[in-house]
C-alpha positions, -999 to 999 in steps of 0.1 A, spaced: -469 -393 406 -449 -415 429 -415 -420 418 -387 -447 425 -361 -463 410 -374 -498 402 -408 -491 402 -421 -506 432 -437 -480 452 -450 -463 423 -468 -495 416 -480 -498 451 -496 -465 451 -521 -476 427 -535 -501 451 -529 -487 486 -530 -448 483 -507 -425 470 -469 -426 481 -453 -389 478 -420 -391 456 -389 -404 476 -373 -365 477 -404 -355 493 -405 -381 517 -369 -378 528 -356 -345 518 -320 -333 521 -315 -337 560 -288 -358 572 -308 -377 595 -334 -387 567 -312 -399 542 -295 -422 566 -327 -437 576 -337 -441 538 -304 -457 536 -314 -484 570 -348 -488 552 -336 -500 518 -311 -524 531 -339 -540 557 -369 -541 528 -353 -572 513 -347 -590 545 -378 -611 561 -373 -597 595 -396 -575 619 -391 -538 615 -401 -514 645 -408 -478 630 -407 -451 660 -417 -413 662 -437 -389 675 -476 -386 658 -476 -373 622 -437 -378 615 -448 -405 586 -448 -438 597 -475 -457 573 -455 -443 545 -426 -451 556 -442 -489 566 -457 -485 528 -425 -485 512 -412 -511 535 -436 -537 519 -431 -515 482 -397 -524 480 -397 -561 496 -399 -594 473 -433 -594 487 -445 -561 475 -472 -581 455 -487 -593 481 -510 -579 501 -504 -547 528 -527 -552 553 -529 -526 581 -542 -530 619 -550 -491 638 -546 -509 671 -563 -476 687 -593 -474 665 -606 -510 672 -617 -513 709 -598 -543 731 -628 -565 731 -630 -570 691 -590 -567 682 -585 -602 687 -610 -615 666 -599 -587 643 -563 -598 643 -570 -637 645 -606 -643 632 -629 -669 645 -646 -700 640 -688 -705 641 -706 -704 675 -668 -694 694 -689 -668 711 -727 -653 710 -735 -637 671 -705 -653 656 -724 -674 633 -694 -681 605 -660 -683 603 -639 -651 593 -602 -650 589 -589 -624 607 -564 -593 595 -532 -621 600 -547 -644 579 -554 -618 552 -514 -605 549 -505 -642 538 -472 -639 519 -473 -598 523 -471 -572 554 -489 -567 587 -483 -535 597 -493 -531 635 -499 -493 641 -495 -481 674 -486 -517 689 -484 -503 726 -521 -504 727 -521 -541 727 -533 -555 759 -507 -585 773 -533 -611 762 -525 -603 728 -487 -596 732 -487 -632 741 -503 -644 705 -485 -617 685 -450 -631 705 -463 -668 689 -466 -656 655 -434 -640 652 -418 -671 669 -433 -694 647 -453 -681 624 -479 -698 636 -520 -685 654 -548 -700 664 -586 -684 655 -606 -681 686 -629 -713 689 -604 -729 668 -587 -763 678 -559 -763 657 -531 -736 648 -530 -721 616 -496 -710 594 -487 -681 574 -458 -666 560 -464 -628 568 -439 -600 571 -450 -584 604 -439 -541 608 -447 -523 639 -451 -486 645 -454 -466 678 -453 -430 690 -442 -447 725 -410 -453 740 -415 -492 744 -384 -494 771 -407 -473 795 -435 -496 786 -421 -524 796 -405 -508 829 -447 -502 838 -455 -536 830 -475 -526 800 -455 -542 774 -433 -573 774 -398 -575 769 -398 -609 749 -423 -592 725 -404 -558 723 -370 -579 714 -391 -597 686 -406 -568 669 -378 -548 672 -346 -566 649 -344 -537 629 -355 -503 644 -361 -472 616 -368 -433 642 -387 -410 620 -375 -373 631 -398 -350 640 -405 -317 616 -384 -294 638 -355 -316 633 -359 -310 590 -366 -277 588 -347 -272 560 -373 -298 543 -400 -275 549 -403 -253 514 -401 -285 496 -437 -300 513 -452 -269 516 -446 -269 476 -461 -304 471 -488 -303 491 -499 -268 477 -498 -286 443 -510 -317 455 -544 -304 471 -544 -277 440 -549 -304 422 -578 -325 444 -598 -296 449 -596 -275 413 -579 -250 434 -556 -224 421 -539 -210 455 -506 -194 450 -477 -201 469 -470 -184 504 -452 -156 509 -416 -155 521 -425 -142 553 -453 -165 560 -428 -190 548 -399 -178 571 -425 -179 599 -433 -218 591 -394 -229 595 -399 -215 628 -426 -227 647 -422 -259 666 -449 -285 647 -457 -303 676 -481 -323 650 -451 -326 624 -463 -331 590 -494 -344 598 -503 -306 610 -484 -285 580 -507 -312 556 -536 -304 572 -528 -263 578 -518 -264 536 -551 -282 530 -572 -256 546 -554 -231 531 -559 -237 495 -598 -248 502 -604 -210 519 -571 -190 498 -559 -168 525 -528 -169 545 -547 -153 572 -554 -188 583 -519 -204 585 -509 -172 608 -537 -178 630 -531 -212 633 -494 -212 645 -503 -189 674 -534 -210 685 -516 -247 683 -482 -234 696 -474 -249 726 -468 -229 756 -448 -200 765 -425 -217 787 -415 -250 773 -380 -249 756 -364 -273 740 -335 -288 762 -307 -311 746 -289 -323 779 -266 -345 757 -249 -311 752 -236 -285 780 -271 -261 785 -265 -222 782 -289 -211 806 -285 -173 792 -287 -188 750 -324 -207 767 -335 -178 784 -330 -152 757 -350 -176 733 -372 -178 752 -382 -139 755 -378 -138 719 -402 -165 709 -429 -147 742 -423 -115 725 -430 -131 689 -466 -145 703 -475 -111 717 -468 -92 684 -485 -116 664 -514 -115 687 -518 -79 690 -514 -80 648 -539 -99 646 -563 -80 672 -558 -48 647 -566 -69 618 -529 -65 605 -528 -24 613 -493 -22 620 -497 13 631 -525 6 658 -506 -26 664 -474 -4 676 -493 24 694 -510 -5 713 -474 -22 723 -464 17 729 -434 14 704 -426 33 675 -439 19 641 -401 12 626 -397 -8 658 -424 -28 651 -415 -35 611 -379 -43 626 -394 -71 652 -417 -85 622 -386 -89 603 -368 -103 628 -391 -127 641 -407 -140 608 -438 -128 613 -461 -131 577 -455 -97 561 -497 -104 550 -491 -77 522 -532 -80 514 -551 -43 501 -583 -44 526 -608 -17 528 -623 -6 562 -659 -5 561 -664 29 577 -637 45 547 -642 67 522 -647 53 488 -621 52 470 -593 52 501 -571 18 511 -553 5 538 -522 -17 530 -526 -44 562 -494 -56 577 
């Protein structure tokens, strides 16, 4: 169950989905628990928060417990996916409409602004807005005020208004794509989710809860992963952050083989050739390079492992090494160890072969 100290996302979860507990959500990295730190001293404050990151990083929950921990967490949380709803019906979705203000609108509907009265907007991927509605969004936040289309008159509301974006907005607004005046409005307080390969270490603990979570939906029984499979996790790059290790746990525990996490992090890795580069730092060209053969030569193995069905032994007489060689490079790169007792269909009854 959700967990927090006064309650309030716990309580939230009932109505809006299920919040993971805050040590899930944050973990033990540095970088996380100072943002849970900017994110509790914002919730109580009525002011725009921008939430920034890379796809699957956790934004909505993070935007979730915004609202869960703000003096208007009973109000409602109403959230706009700016993406999902094409550019011809988001306005009339944000703003709602009046009777007859264009062909089939034959009532009035409030729109999405209307419905977070005394709660939260959350705006999810607010670089998709077009400028026309930048320049209504810029007059809410100025003073709280909107107009319906077809409508004469401007309404009011009270609404706490949170933004989220996978975009870096300052580029945005050097193309002309975004305005500056909005970007300043939206962006009073700004909370950057890491990506996974910047928590790691936070790995093991989401692994465990969304093996038990999905357990739990599905009446499944799978059994945790395997240190090596686990070792292998921590290494790859998640260039879909949590939102990929959810979805690689979920299939996991519906089809109970580890065969399919393995495959999975050679097919979605990115390519061979694309190394991280921090240039706030001095670069080691010779530190890039050799991790860069070493993560090429941990793709091949994997591959060719995976080609023998896990036969170590044809797996190193293909790569024309010897067979301790190739336990010593599984080891060392974190390859899954996938210890599973298979039998060959053309051998004799009552022989087994021990995969790799």
């Amino acid at each position: 169950m959700p967990i927090n100290s006064n309650g309030a996302v716990s309580s939230l979860a009932t109505s809006i989905g299920e919040i993971p507990p805050d040590a899930i959500v944050f973990g033990h990295s540095e970088v996380m628990q100072a943002l849970r730190q900017r994110m509790d001293k914002v919730a109580s404050a009525n002011v725009p928060v921008l939430i920034q990151g890379e796809s699957g990083t956790g934004k909505d929950i993070i935007a979730r417990m915004v609202h869960g921990l703000s003096p208007w967490r009973t109000g409602p949380y109403v959230k706009v996916n700016c993406p999902a709803i094409p550019g011809t019906l988001l306005e009339s979705e944000l703003f709602g409409y009046e009777k007859g203000a264009f062909t089939g609108a034959y009532g009035s509907k409030p729109g999405r602004v209307e419905m977070a009265h005394r709660g939260t907007l959350f705006l999810d991927e607010i670089s998709e807005l077009d400028l026309a509605l930048q320049s209504k969004l810029l007059q809410l936040l100025q003073d709280g005020q909107f107009c319906r289309i077809g409508a004469q008159e401007d309404k009011k509301v009270e609404v706490r208004v949170v933004c989220a974006t996978n975009r870096r907005l300052e580029e945005e607004i050097e193309t002309g794509t975004f305005r500056q005046d909005l970007y300043y409005r939206i962006n009073v307080v700004n909370l950057h989710m890491p990506p996974l390969r910047d928590r790691r270490g936070d790995i093991p603990d989401l692994v465990e809860y969304f093996l038990e979570y999905y357990n739990r939906k599905y009446n499944c029984r799978a059994r945790m992963l395997s240190g090596e499979l686990m070792n292998s996790l921590q290494k790859y790059r998640w260039p879909g952050n949590i939102r990929e290790l959810e979805n690689l746990i979920k299939r996991y525990v519906i089809l109970g083989n580890e065969d399919v996490i393995s495959g999975d992090l050679v097919s979605h890795e990115q390519e061979f050739f694309n190394p991280e580069i921090n240039f706030e730092v001095p670069i080691s060209l010779k530190k890039i390079t050799r991790q860069a053969t070493r993560e090429l030569e941990r793709k091949i193995i994997l591959k060719v492992l995976q080609h023998h069905h896990w036969n170590r032994k044809q797996a190193a007489r293909t790569l024309n090494i010897s067979y301790r060689a190739l336990l010593y490079k599984i080891r060392d790169a974190g390859l899954p160890a996938n210890r599973t007792v298979r039998r060959r269909p053309d051998a004799v009854p009552g022989s087994e072969e021990l995969a790799a």
